[in-house]
N, C-alpha and C positions, 0 to 999 in steps of 0.2 A: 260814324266817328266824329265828323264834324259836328252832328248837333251835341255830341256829348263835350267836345271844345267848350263850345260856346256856351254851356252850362255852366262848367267849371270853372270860365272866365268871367262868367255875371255872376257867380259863387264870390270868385275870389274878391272881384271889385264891389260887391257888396261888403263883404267883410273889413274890406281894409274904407270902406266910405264910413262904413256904420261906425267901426271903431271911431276914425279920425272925428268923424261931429259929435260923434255922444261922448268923446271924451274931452268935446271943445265945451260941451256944452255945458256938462258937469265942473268941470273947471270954472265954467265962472262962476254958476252956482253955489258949489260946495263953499262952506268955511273949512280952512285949514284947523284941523286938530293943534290946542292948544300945546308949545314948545317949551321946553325948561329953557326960565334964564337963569345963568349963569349968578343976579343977584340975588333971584328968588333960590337957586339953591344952596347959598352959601351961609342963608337964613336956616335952614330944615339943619337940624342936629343932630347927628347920630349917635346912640349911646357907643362908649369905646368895645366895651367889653361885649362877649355875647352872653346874654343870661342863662344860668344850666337848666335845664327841664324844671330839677324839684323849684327852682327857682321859679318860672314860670308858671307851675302848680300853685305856689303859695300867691302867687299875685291875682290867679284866678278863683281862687278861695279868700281871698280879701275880704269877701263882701260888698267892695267898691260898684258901683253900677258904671258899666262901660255905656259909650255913645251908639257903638257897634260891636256885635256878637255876630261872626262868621260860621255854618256852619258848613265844614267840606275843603280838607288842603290840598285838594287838585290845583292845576293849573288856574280857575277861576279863584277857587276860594284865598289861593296865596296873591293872588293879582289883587282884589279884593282889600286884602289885608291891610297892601302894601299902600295902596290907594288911599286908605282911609288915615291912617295913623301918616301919611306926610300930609295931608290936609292939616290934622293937626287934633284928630277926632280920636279918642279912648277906644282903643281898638284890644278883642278877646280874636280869636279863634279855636275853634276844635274840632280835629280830626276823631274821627272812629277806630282808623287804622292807622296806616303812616303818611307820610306825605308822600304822593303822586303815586299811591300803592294801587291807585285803579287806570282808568284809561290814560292817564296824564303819563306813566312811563311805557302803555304800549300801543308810541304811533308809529308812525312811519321815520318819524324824527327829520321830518322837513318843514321848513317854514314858509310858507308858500301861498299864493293866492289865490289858486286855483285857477289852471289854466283850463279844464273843460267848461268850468263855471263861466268863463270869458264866452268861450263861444256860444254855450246857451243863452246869455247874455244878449251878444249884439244880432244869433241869429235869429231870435226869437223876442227881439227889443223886447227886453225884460229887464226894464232900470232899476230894479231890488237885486238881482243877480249883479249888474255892472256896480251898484254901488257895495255888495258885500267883497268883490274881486277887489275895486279900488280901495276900499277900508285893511281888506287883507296885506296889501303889499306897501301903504303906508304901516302899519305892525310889521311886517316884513322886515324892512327897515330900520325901525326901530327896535325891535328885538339884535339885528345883528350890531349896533352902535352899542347897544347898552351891557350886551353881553359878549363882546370879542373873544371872550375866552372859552366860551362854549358853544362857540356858533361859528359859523362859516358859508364863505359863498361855493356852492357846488354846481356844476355845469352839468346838466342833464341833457342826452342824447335822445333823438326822438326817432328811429331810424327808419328808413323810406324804400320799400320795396317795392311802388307803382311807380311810375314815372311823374303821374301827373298829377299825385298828390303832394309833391314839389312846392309848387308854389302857393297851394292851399294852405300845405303846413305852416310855410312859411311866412303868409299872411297874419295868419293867426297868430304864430308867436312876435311877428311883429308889435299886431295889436296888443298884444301884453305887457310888450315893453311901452308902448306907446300910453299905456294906462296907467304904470308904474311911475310916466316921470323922470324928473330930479332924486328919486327915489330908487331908481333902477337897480341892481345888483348888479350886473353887468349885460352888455350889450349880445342879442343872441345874433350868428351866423350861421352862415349854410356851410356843410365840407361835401365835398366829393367820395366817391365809394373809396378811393384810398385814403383820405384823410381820417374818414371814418373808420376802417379796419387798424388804419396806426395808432389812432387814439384809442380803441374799444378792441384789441385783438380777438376777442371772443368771439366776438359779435359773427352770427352766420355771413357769410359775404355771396352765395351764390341769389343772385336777381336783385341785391342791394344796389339802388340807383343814387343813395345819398344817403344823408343825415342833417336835421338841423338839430343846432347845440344851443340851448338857452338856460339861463341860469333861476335859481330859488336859494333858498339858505336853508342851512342843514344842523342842528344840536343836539345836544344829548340832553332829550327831555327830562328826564328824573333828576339827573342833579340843577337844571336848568328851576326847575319850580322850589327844588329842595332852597337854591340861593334867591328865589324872590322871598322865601319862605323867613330865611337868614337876616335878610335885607331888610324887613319890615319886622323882628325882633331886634336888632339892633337901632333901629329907628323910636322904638319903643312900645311894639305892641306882643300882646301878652299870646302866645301861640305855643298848642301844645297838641302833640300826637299820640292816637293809642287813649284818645278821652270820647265818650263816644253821650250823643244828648240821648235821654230817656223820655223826656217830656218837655213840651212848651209851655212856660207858663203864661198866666195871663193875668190883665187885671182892667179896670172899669176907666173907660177914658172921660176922663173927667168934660170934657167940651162934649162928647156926640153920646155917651154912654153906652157907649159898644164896649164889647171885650176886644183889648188887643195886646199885642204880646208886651212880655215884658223882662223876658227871661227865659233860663232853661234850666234843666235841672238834669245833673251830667255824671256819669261815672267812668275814673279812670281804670281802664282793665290792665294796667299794672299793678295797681295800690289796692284796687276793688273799692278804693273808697268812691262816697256820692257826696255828691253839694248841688246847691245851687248858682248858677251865675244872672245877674242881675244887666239888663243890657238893655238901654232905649227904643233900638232897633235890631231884628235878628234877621239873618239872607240866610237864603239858603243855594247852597253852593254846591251841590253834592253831586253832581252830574246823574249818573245812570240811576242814582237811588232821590232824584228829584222828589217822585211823589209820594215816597215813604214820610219826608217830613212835611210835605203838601196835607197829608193825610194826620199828621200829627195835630195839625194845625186846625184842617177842617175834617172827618170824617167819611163826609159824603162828597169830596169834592171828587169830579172825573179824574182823572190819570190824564198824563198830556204828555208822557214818555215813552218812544219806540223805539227800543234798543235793539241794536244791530253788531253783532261779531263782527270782528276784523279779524284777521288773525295775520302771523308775520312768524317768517322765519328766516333764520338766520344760518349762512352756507359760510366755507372757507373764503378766505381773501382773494385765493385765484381766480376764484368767479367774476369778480369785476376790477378795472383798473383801481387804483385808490384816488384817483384825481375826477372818475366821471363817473356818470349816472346814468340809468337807461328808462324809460318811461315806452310799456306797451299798451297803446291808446285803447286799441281794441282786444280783449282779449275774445275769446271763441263766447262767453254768456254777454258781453258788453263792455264788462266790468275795467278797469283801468287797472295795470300793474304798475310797482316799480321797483327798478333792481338798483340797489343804492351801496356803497363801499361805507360802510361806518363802525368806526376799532377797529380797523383790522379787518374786520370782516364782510360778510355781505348780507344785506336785509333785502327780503323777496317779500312783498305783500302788497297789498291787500285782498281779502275777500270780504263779503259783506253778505250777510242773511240773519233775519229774523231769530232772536234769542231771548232769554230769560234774564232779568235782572239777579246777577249773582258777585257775592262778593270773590268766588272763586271760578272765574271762567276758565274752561280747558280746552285747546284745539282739538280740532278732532283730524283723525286719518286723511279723510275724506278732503278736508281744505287744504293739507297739509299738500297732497295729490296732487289738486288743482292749479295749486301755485308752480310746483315743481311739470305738472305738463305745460302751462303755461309759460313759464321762462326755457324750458328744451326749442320751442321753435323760434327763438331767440339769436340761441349759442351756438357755435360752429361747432361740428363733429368730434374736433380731439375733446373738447368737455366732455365728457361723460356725467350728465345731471343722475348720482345716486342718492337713492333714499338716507345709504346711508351716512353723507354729506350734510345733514339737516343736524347743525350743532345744540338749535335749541329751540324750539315752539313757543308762541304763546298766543294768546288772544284777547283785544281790547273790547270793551262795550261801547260804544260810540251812542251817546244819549240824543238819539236825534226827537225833536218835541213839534206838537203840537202847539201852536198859538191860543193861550184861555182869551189874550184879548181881544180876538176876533170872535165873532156868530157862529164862521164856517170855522171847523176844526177837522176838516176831514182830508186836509192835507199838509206833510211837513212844512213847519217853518223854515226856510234855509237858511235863514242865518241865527242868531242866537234872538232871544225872549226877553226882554222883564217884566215882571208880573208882582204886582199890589196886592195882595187878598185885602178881605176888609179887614180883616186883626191887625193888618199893616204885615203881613210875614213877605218879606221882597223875595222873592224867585230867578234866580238869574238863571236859564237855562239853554242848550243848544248851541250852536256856533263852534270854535276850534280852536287848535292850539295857538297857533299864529296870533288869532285878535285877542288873545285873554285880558293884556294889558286896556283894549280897549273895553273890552265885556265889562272888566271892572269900573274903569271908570263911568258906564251908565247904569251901572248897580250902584256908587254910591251917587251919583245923580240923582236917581231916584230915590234912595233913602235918605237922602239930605231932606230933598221934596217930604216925602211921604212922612214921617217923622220927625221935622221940622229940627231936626240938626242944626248944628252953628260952626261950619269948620273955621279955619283960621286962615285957608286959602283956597285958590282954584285946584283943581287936579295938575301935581307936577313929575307925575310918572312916565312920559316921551320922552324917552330919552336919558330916562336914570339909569347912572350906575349901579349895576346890583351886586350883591357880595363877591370879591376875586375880582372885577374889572378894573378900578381905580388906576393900580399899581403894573399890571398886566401889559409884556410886550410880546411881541412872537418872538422873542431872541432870549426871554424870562429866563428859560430852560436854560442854557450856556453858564450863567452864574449858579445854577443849584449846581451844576456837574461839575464847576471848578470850585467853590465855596465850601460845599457839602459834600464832596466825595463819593455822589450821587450816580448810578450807570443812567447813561444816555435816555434808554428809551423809560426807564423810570419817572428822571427828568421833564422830558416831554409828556407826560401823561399826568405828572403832577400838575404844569403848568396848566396843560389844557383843561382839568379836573375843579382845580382849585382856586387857578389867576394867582392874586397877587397871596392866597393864603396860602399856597405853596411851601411856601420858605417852613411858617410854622407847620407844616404836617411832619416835611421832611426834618424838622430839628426834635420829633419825637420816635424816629426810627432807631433802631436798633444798630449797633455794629455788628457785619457780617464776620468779622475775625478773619478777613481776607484781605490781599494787597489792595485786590479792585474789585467791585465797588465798595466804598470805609462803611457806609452806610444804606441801610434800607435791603432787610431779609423777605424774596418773595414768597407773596402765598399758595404761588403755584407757577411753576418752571417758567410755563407755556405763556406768563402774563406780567404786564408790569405790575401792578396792586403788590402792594406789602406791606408791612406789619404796621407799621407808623399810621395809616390810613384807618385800621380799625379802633385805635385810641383816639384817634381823629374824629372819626364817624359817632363815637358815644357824646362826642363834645357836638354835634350837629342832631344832636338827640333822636342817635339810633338806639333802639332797645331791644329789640330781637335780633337775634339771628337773620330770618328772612330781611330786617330792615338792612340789614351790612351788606349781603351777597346779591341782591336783588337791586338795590338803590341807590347804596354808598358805594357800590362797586363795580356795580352792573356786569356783573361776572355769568351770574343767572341769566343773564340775557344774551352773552355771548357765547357761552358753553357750558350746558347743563351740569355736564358729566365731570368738566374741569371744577367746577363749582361744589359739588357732590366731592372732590376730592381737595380744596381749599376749609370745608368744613370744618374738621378737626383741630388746625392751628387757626381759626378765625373763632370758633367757640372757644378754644382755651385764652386767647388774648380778650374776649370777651368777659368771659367769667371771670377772669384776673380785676379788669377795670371795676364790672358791675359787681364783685362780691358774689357772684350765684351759688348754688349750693351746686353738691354734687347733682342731687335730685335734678336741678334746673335745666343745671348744664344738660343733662340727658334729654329732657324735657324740649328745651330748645332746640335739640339737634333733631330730633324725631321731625318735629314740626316744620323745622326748615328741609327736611328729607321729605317729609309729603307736601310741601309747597313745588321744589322743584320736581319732583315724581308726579302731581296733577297740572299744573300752572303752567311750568314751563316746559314740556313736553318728554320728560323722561319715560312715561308710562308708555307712554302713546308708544316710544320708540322699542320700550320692551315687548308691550303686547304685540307692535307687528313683527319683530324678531320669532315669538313664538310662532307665530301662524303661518311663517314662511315653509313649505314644503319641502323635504330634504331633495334635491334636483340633483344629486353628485352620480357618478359613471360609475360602474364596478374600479375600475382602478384608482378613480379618485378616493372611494371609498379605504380603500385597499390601503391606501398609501398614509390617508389619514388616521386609520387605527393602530395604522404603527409608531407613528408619532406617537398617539396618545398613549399607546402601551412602553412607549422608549421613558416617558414621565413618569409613569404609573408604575415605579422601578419594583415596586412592592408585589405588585399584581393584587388588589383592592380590587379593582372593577371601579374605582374614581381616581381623581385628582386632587390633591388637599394643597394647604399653602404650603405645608413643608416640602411637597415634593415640587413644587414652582420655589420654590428657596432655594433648594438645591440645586435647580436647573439653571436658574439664573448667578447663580455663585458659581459654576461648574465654567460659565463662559466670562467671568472675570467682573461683575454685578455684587461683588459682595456690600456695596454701601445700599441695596435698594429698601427701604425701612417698611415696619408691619406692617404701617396705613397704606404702603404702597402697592401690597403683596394684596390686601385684602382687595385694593380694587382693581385689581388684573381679573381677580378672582370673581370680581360681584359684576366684570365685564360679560361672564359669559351662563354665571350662575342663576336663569332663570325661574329656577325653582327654587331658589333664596335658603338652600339646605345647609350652605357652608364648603358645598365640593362642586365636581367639576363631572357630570358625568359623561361617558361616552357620545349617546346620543345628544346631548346639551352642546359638546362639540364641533357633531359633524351636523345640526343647525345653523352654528356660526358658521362652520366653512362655506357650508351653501347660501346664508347670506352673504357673505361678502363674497362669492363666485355671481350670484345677481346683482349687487351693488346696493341691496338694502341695508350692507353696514360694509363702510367704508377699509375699516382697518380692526385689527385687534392684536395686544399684547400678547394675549398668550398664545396668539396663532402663532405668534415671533416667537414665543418662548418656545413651543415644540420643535415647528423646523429647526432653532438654532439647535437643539439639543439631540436634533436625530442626526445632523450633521456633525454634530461632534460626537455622537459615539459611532457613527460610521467611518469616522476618521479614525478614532481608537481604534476600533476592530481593523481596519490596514494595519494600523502601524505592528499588532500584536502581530499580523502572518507574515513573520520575516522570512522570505526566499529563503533557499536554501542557498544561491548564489553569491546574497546579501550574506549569509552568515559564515562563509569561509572557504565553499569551496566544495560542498557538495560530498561524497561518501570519498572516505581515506582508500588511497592504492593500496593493495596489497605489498608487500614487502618483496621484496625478490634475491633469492639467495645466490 
C-alpha cells in the first residue's frame, strides 16, 4: 500500500512539475497570436445587406477571377473564407451540400482543448501535444468572445469513485487551467460527495468519494459555422451551397512551367447549370472527402485520410442537470465519454471506429448500445437508461489524416496539416472544431506564400464579431417578449439562435390570433422554432428541406420523430417562399423523410422495435387485446385512423388534426400499411414493458378508451335500488 502511495505521489508531482515548467517555458517562447485592434477593425467594412443565393450565383458566374476559390463550407472552409475576404483578398467558396451538413454539425458541441491531450502531453513530454492543447484553448477563448450568442461556458464534472485518484485528477485539471492562462474559462474546483450528488443528482453516489468540476465551452455547431459563413458574405465574399466542383482546372505557369491550378469548373445541383470559376488559388477544405479533390488534382497521389465514426445521441433533459456536464474518462474499451445538457436535452457520445468516407453516414445499433451501457454505470438507479429514451442518432466522420509532408506517414497527424501539392492545390486538413479560426488562418498563410497573393492586411479574425454578436445581450430576449408579443422561451431561443438578428426573424412571424403570445406560430408543440424562422432560414440560403430541419433548426438533432412531424408545415412555408411545385414539394419531403429515417436514426429505432420479441404474460396479453378490440369497434381485425379519431374525440380531443392522427398511427405502423394491426400492437407494449420505447400515443389512446367504455358499461347497469325501489308490493285489500 505504501509503495503504491508513493507512486501516485511522484505521479502526481511530476505532473503538476512538468505542467508548471513546460508551460513556463512555452510562454516565453511562444509568440502570442495576432489580436484585432479595435483601429484595424473599424477599417474592414462590411457589406450592409446580405446578398440572396441567386445573388451570389451571378457573382460566381461573373467570370471575374477570385484571389481565393474555397472548396468545402464546413467549419474549416467557412473559417477559411472568412479569413481571406477581411484580409482583403477576392474571396469564392463552394459547398457540394450545405453548410456544416458533414462532421461540422455532428460533434460533441464543445469547445475545448483537450483535456486527455494535456496529459499525454506532459506525461509523455510530447511538446506537439502541449502545443496543440495550448493553441486549442487560446481558440477556446476566442471562439467564446466572438460568438457570446452561441457559445457558453459549461462546467463539466469528472466524478471520483477511488479515493486516490483525488488528487491525480486534480492535478491534472489544475494543469489545464494552468496552460489556459489569462484565457481560462473559469477556474476548476474539487466538491465533496455531497456537493457533487446536489449539483449532478443523477449521478450514482454509492463509493462516490468526490468530484472535480472544471470548465470548456460549449455551442451549437451548425449555426455556429452557418454565422461564420454569414459573416464573411457580408464582408464581401461570394459563398454559395449545394454548388458542387466537377473538375480542377489548370494552366502552364508562366515562371516554372508546370501545370497549376487555376480554377474549377462547378455545377449547381439546384439549377443543374455548370460554369466555370476562375481563381489564383484553390484550398481544399472538405474534411473527410480531402482526397477526393487531392485526387482531382493529382491522380496518383496516396490518400492521407482515416476516417473514423463518432456517433452521438441525444436522451431527454432529465438525464443531466442543465447547468453541468459529466465526462467518463475511462470507459470499459478506453474510449472517453460525455454526457452534456444541450437544448434542452442530453448529448451522450462519443464513439470512435474505422469507417467509410460517405456523404451519408448512419449510426448503427451496436454504438448506439455502447453509449447507453456506458453512461448506466454513471447514473443512479431511479434513472432507468431505456433504449427507448434515445430521441435521435447520428454519426460524424471525423477526417483524422495523415502528414504528406513528412517521409513517415504511418502515423496520425494530431493536430491539423497544410499541404502544397506542386499545382499549388493548398490542403488544409485534420485538426478540430475549437482551432478552425486558427486552421484557417495558416491556410491562408500559406496560400498567400504559395501563390504569391497581395492581401491588404495581416489576419484580423481573433476575436471578430460574427453575425448576431455585435448587438447581443443575455437580457436581448426581455425586449423581443415586451416589444414583439413574443412567448418567453421563443424569445430566449431566438436570442441565443440568432444574437442580435433576432429582432428581424421575429418581425417576419406570423400572428397567432391569440391573447398570448401576438406573435410567432410553433412548428411543433414540444419546441420553440416557428414559423418566422423558416422564411428566415431561405434568406440564410436554406434550400431544401433537410437544410431547414437539420441546420437552421436543429430539430433533427434533437428529436427525430418531432421533426418527422414539423415536416408538413415547414415544407408548406417552404414551398410558399421558394415557389416549388406540387411535384417538388413531395420530392422534398420524401427526401428529407429518408434523411431523418437513415442519418438521424429513425431506422435504427424502427428496425430494433421490430426485432424486439413479444415478452408479455398470458394476462398482459389478455388485457391488451381488449383494448385493441374496445378500438377496433368494427371488428376489422385492424385499427384505422378513423377509429383513433373516434377514440380520441369520444374523451373530448376533438381539435386533434389529420397530420396528427397520421402519426400516432405511423408510431406503431411498422409495416408502413396504413393500419394498426393486432400483433404490430402487442410489439409495442412489449417494447415499452422493456424500455426499448419509452412511451406511445396510441398506447394512451387505447387504455383511455377502454376506460371509458368500461365506465359506460357501469353506468348502463342501473341497480335495481338506484332505480326506485326494487319490485312493487302487492296491493292489499
Amino acid at each position: 500500500m505504501a509503495s503504491r502511495l508513493r507512486k501516485l505521489g511522484i505521479t502526481a508531482a511530476g505532473v503538476a512539475i512538468g505542467a508548471a515548467l513546460s508551460t513556463y517555458a512555452l510562454r516565453v517562447s511562444d509568440v502570442s497570436p495576432h489580436h484585432v485592434q479595435m483601429e484595424e477593425m473599424q477599417r474592414i467594412r462590411r457589406k450592409r445587406t446580405l446578398p440572396s443565393r441567386s445573388e451570389q450565383v451571378k457573382t460566381l458566374q461573373s467570370g471575374e477571377e477570385f484571389d481565393v476559390l474555397i472548396i468545402g463550407g464546413g467549419a474549416t472552409g467557412a473559417g477559411c473564407a472568412l479569413d481571406a475576404v477581411t484580409r482583403g483578398l477576392k474571396t469564392a467558396l463552394v459547398e457540394a451540400d450545405d453548410f456544416a451538413s458533414g462532421t461540422s454539425s455532428k460533434s460533441t458541441k464543445l469547445i475545448h482543448g483537450g483535456v486527455r491531450y494535456l496529459q499525454n502531453a506532459i506525461m509523455g513530454l510530447d511538446i506537439e501535444q502541449y502545443r496543440m492543447v495550448k493553441e486549442a484553448l487560446h481558440e477556446r477563448a476566442s471562439m467564446l468572445r466572438s460568438a457570446p450568442h452561441l457559445t457558453r461556458p459549461l462546467p463539466i464534472m469528472l466524478p471520483v469513485y477511488t479515493w486516490w485518484q483525488i488528487p491525480y485528477f486534480w492535478v491534472g485539471i489544475k494543469a489545464y487551467d494552468l496552460v489556459a492562462g489569462d484565457r481560462n474559462v473559469k477556474t476548476s474546483y474539487y466538491l465533496s460527495r455531497e456537493d457533487a450528488l446536489e449539483l449532478f443528482p443523477m449521478l450514482r453516489g454509492d463509493k462516490l468519494c468526490g468530484a472535480i468540476v472544471y470548465y470548456d465551452g460549449q455551442q451549437d455547431d451548425a449555426r455556429m459555422c452557418l454565422a461564420v459563413s454569414l459573416t464573411a458574405a457580408r464582408h464581401g465574399a461570394a459563398i454559395t451551397n449545394h454548388v458542387e466542383v466537377l473538375e480542377l482546372l489548370k494552366k502552364k505557369d508562366p515562371e516554372g512551367g508546370k501545370d497549376i491550378l487555376c480554377g474549377a469548373k462547378v455545377r449547381d445541383n439546384i439549377s443543374k447549370k455548370e460554369w466555370t470559376i476562375k481563381a489564383k488559388c484553390v484550398i481544399n477544405a472538405t474534411g473527410p472527402f480531402t482526397d477526393s479533390i487531392r485526387k482531382m488534382d493529382n491522380p496518383t497521389v496516396k490518400t492521407i485520410c482515416c476516417p473514423s465514426s463518432g456517433v452521438h445521441i441525444v436522451l431527454p433533459g432529465y438525464y443531466s442537470p442543465q447547468q453541468m456536464g459529466l465526462l467518463d474518462p475511462a470507459t470499459s474499451d478506453g474510449r472517453v465519454i460525455f454526457f452534456l445538457p444541450w437544448l434542452n436535452g442530453t448529448i451522450a457520445g462519443t464513439t470512435d471506429a474505422p469507417c467509410e468516407v460517405t456523404r451519408s453516414p448512419m449510426p448503427s445499433e451496436d454504438e448506439i448500445q455502447f453509449i447507453l451501457s456506458e453512461i448506466k454505470n454513471y447514473l443512479n438507479k431511479d434513472v432507468d437508461v431505456r433504449r427507448g429514451d434515445v430521441l435521435s442518432a447520428w454519426s460524424g466522420i471525423r477526417p483524422l489524416v495523415q502528414d504528406p509532408n513528412k517521409g513517415d506517414t504511418k502515423s496520425l497527424a494530431r493536430n491539423h496539416i497544410v499541404h502544397v501539392s506542386e499545382s499549388k492545390l493548398i490542403t488544409i486538413a485534420g485538426g478540430k472544431w475549437t482551432t478552425f479560426r486558427a486552421m484557417a488562418e495558416h491556410t491562408i498563410d500559406a496560400a498567400i506564400k504559395a501563390c504569391k497573393l497581395e492581401p491588404e492586411r495581416e489576419c484580423v479574425t481573433d476575436g471578430l464579431w460574427i453575425e448576431g454578436a455585435q448587438g447581443w445581450t443575455p437580457t436581448m430576449y426581455i425586449r423581443l417578449v415586451q416589444d414583439l408579443g413574443l412567448e418567453v422561451e421563443v424569445a430566449k431561443h431566438l436570442a441565443i439562435s440568432y444574437g442580435d438578428r433576432a429582432f428581424a426573424v421575429a418581425k417576419m412571424a406570423a400572428l397567432t390570433g391569440k391573447r398570448w403570445p401576438i406573435i410567432g406560430k410553433k412548428l411543433h408543440p414540444e419546441f420553440p422554432y416557428i414559423d418566422a424562422e423558416v422564411r428566415y432560414g431561405i434568406r440564410e440560403y436554406a434550400c431544401t428541406l433537410v437544410d431547414m430541419v437539420a441546420r437552421r433548426l436543429r430539430l433533427s438533432f434533437l428529436n427525430v420523430q418531432a421533426a418527422s412531424e414539423a415536416l408538413p408545415m415547414v415544407a408548406d412555408i417552404m414551398a410558399e417562399e421558394l415557389k416549388w411545385s406540387k411535384e417538388e414539394k413531395e420530392k422534398q419531403i420524401a427526401a428529407c423523410e429518408h434523411f431523418l429515417q437513415t442519418q438521424m436514426g429513425q431506422q435504427v429505432n424502427r428496425q430494433l422495435k421490430e426485432k424486439i420479441p413479444v415478452n408479455l404474460s398470458k394476462s398482459e396479453v389478455d388485457t391488451y387485446t381488449k383494448r385493441f378490440e374496445t378500438i377496433d369497434k368494427d371488428k376489422k381485425g385492424y385499427v384505422s385512423i378513423t377509429d383513433i379519431k373516434r377514440a380520441m374525440k369520444a374523451f373530448g380531443d376533438a381539435e386533434v388534426s389529420g397530420e396528427e392522427l397520421h402519426d400516432i398511427l405511423r408510431e406503431i405502423d411498422t409495416n408502413m400499411n396504413g393500419q394498426v394491426e393486432l400483433d404490430e400492437y402487442l410489439q409495442m407494449m412489449s417494447a415499452i414493458k422493456s424500455g426499448n420505447i419509452s412511451h406511445s400515443r396510441f398506447a394512451a389512446v387505447a387504455e383511455q378508451e377502454e376506460i371509458r367504455k368500461e365506465q359506460e358499461r357501469l353506468r348502463k347497469q342501473i341497480t335495481v335500488d338506484r332505480s326506485g325501489g326494487g319490485q312493487q308490493k302487492k296491493k292489499v285489500n
